[in-house]
N, C-alpha and C positions, 0 to 999 in steps of 0.2 A: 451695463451693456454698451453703453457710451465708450468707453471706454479700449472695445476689444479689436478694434483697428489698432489703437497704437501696441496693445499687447502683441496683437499677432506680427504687425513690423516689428518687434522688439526679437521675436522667438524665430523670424526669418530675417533679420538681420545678417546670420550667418548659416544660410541651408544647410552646410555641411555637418557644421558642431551641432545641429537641430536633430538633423536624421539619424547621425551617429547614437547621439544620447537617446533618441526613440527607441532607436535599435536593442540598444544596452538595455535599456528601462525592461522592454520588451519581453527580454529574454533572462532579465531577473525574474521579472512578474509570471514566467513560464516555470520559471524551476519552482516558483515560489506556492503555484499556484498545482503543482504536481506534487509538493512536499504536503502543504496544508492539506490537499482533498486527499494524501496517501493519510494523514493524521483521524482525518473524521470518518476515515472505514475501520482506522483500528477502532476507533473511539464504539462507531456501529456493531463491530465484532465483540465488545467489551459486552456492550450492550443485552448483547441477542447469548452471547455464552450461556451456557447451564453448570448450574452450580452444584448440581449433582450429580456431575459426567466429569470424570477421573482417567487422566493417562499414566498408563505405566509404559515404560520402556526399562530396556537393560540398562544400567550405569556402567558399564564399560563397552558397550557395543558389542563386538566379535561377530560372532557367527548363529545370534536370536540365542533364543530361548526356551526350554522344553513345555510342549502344550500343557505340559501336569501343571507348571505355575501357574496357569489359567483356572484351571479345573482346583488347584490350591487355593486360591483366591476365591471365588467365586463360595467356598465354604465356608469362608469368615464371617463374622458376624456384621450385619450392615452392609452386608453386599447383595442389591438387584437381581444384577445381571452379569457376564463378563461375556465379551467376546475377543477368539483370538483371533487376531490379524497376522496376515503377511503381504509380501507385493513381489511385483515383477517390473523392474526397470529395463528398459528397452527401447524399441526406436519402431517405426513403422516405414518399411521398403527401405528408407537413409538413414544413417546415422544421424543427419542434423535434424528428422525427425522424431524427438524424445516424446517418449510417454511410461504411463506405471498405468499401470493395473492392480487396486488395491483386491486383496484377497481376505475375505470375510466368512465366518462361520453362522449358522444360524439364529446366534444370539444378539448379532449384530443388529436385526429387525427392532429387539428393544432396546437398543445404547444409543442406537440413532436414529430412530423412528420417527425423529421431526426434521431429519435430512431427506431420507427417500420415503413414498409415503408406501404402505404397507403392502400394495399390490403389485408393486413394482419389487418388491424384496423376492417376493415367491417364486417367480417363475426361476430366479437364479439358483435358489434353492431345491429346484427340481430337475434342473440340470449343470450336470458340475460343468462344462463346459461356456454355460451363459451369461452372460454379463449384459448388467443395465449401466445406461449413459446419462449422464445430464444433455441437457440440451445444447453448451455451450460446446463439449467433446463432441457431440453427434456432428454437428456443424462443423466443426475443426478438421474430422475425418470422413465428412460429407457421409456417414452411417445411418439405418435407418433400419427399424424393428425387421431381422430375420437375413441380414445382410451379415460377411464372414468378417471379424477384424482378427489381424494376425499381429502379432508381434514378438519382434528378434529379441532375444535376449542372449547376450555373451554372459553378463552374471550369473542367472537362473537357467543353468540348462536342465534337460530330462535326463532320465535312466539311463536313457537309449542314446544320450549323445546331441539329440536333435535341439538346434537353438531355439526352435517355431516354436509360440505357442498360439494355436490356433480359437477364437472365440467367435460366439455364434451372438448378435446384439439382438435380446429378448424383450428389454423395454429402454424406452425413454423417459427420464424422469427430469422433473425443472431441476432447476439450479440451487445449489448450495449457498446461500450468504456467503457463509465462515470460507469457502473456499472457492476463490476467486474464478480460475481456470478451470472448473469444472473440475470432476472424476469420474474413474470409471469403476466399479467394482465387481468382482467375480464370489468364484466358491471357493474357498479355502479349500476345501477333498480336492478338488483338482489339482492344485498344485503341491500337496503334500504327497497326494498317490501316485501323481507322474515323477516326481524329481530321485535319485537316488536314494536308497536306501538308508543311507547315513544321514544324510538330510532332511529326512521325514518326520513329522512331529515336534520340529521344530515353529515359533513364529517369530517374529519381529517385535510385536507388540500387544499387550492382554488391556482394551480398555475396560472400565469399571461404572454399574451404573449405581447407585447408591440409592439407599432406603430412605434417609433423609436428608437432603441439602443443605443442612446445618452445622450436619456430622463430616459431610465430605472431606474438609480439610484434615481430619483427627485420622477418618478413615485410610485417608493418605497414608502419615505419616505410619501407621500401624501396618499397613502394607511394605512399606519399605523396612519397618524394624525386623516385622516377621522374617526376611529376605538377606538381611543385613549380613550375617556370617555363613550362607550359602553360595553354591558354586555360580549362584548366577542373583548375585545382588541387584535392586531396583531400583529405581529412580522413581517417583511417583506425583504429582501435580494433580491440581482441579484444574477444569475446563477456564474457570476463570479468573484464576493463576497466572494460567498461560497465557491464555486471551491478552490479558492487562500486563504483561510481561512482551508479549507481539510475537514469543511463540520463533525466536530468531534465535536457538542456542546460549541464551541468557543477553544478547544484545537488545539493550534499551531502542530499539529502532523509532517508537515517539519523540524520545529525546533527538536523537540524530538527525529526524527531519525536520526538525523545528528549528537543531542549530545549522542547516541546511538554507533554508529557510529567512534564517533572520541573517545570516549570511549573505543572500541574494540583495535583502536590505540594507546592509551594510556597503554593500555596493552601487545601490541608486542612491544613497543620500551620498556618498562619495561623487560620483558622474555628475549629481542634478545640480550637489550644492559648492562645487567648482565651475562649470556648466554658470549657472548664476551667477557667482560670484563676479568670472570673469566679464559677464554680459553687464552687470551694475559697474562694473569699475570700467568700461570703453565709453558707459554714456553719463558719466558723472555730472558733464557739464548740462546735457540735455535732462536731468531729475533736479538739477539747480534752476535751470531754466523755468519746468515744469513749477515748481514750489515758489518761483519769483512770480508768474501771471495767475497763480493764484490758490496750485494745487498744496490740499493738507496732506501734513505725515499720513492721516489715515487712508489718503485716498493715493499716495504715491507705495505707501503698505501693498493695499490692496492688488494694485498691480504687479509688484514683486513676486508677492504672492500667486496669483494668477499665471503669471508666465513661468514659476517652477511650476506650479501645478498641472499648466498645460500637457506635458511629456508624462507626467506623474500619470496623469488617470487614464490618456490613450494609451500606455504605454500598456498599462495594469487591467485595463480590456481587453488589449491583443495578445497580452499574457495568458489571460485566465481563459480565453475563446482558443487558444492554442494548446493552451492546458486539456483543457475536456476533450479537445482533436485528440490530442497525445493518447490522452486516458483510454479512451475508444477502440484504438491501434495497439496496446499491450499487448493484450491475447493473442495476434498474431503475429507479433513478435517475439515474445518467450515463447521457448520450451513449453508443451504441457505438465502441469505439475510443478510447474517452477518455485510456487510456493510466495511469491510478491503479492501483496491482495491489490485491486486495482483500486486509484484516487480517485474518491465521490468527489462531484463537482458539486456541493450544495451549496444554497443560498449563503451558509454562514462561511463558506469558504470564499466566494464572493464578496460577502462583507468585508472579510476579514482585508482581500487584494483592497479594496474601495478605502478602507481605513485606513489602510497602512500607506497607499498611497500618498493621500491628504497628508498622513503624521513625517510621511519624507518631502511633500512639498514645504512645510511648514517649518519643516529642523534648517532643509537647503538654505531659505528664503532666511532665516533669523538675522545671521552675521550682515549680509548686503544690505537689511531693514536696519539696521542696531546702527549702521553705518551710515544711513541718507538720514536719517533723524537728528543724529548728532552734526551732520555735514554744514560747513561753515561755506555759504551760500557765494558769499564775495570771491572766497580762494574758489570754489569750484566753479563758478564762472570766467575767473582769470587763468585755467588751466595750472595751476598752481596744486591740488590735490590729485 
């Protein structure tokens, strides 16, 4: 502690390369600290997945699916439950306000019955018009049990031409882990009965709940073979597959933020350990001087040490306290439905800023320590080094 007078003259020596490299540090330890807590929700979502909930979708996209693939599916052997899905992409009063409305059939209550809980399923199921909200949607659209929400749709029109589709909000249900922005979900009759004739009976997607979670993978794949040389081939996945997969169109998205991430790093040990460098090499004569009255390599270490580290760990606090700011602000920034899970701020994600810190104070600091230990004490008092 002796000590931390001369370190803090050493790291205000020059305020401006001081503030700047804070700055930097700063707003690495921000991306860094938004990538690692976007890492530990996949990691939660890996977690929390069920291993015997199965998505199917079409493999070529188009225009869905016929509901008989559901009602197909659903007679296989090792099959639960199915329900079929559809949605309504749309906007509320603005275009820049996006929302879906996912559209579920009654079977949905058991594929995802540890999403909504079971009383909340019913009332939508009694009227095709109803739809329950998470609590993060209700909020979002200031909604509340018995209140009308509408939403435009240019994609999804009706029969009759009209873009409205008009919902009446029956229940409030908490919030989904797996899905960050909340949802909202309807009755599938509604929008198969209202929409054109041609387009009726069609859905988007048939998920699957399985008999036994062991099986699920095998399940899979016999799903998709069954489908293989018909007019509407499948794609098929476990819940966590996908999960561990991030669920991003086959992008590795853990990978990405990690080299994101190490990235950010790559740039504080760049700033910190030039930043130092150049700080050890202006006072070469003053660490000669220091080592002549009396001070050891370890304790001239020490302080090297110390003064890249200074920037290092304030930097990588006001990162990771910027971070969880940021995290907080997503939701009302996307789109609802965006589909980004939000970055947990957890402890190991904080460890991880606090480590990482230290392991870039320490790389900075190596070459300017490697350099005063070997330093020839005579020449760097004679200004001669």
């Amino acid at each position: 502690m002796k000590y931390l007078p001369l370190i803090w003259n050493a790291v205000m020596r020059k305020p401006a390369r001081t503030i700047l490299t804070l700055l930097s540090v700063t707003v690495a330890f921000t991306l860094f600290g938004l990538m690692i807590g976007l890492n530990a929700t996949f990691d939660e979502m890996v977690a929390k997945a069920r291993a015997d909930r199965i998505f199917t979708n079409p493999r070529f996209g188009g225009n869905g699916i016929p509901i008989a693939v559901a009602h197909q599916i659903a007679a296989m052997p090792g099959v639960k439950a199915v329900t079929a899905l559809n949605g309504i992409q749309g906007y509320v009063q603005d275009p820049k306000n996006q929302a879906f409305v996912l559209m579920a059939d009654q079977n949905a209550a058991k594929v995802f019955g540890d999403w909504i809980a079971p009383d909340k399923w019913e009332p939508v199921f009694k009227d095709r018009a109803g739809i329950v909200m998470t609590r993060m949607q209700a909020e979002r659209w200031h909604k509340k049990v018995g209140d009308t929400f509408t939403l435009i749709s240019k994609q999804v029109k009706r029969a009759d031409g009209r873009t409205n589709w008009d919902f009446k909000v029956l229940a409030i249900a908490d919030d989904v882990p797996q899905i960050s922005n909340g949802i909202i979900i309807g009755n599938y009759d509604y929008i198969d009965q209202a929409r054109p004739l041609a387009d009726q009976g069609k859905i988007q997607e048939a998920d699957v709940l399985a008999n036994d979670p062991a099986a699920s993978t095998e399940l899979a794949e016999r799903i998709d073979h069954a489908f293989a040389n018909s007019a509407t081939p499948l794609v098929t996945i476990t819940e966590k597959l996908a999960r561990a997969g991030n669920d991003f169109g086959g992008l590795d998205v853990a990978a990405i933020t990690r080299g994101i991430a190490l990235a950010g790093m790559f740039m504080v040990l760049f700033l910190t350990g030039n930043g130092i460098a150049e700080s050890v090499r202006e006072r070469f004569g003053e660490f000669a001087t220091l080592k002549t009255i009396g001070f050891s390599d370890r304790t001239v270490t020490m302080m090297v040490v110390l003064e890249a580290a200074l920037p290092c760990v304030i930097g990588a606090a006001l990162g990771v306290v910027i971070a969880a700011f940021l995290a907080r602000q997503i939701p009302g920034l996307m789109p609802p439905g965006f589909g980004l899970p939000l970055p947990t701020m957890s402890p190991m994600v904080m460890a991880w800023a606090a480590i990482s810190a230290f392991a870039v104070a320490l790389l900075s600091a190596a070459l300017p320590i490697l350099r005063l230990t070997r330093m020839d004490i005579a020449s760097a008092l004679s200004g001669r080094t």
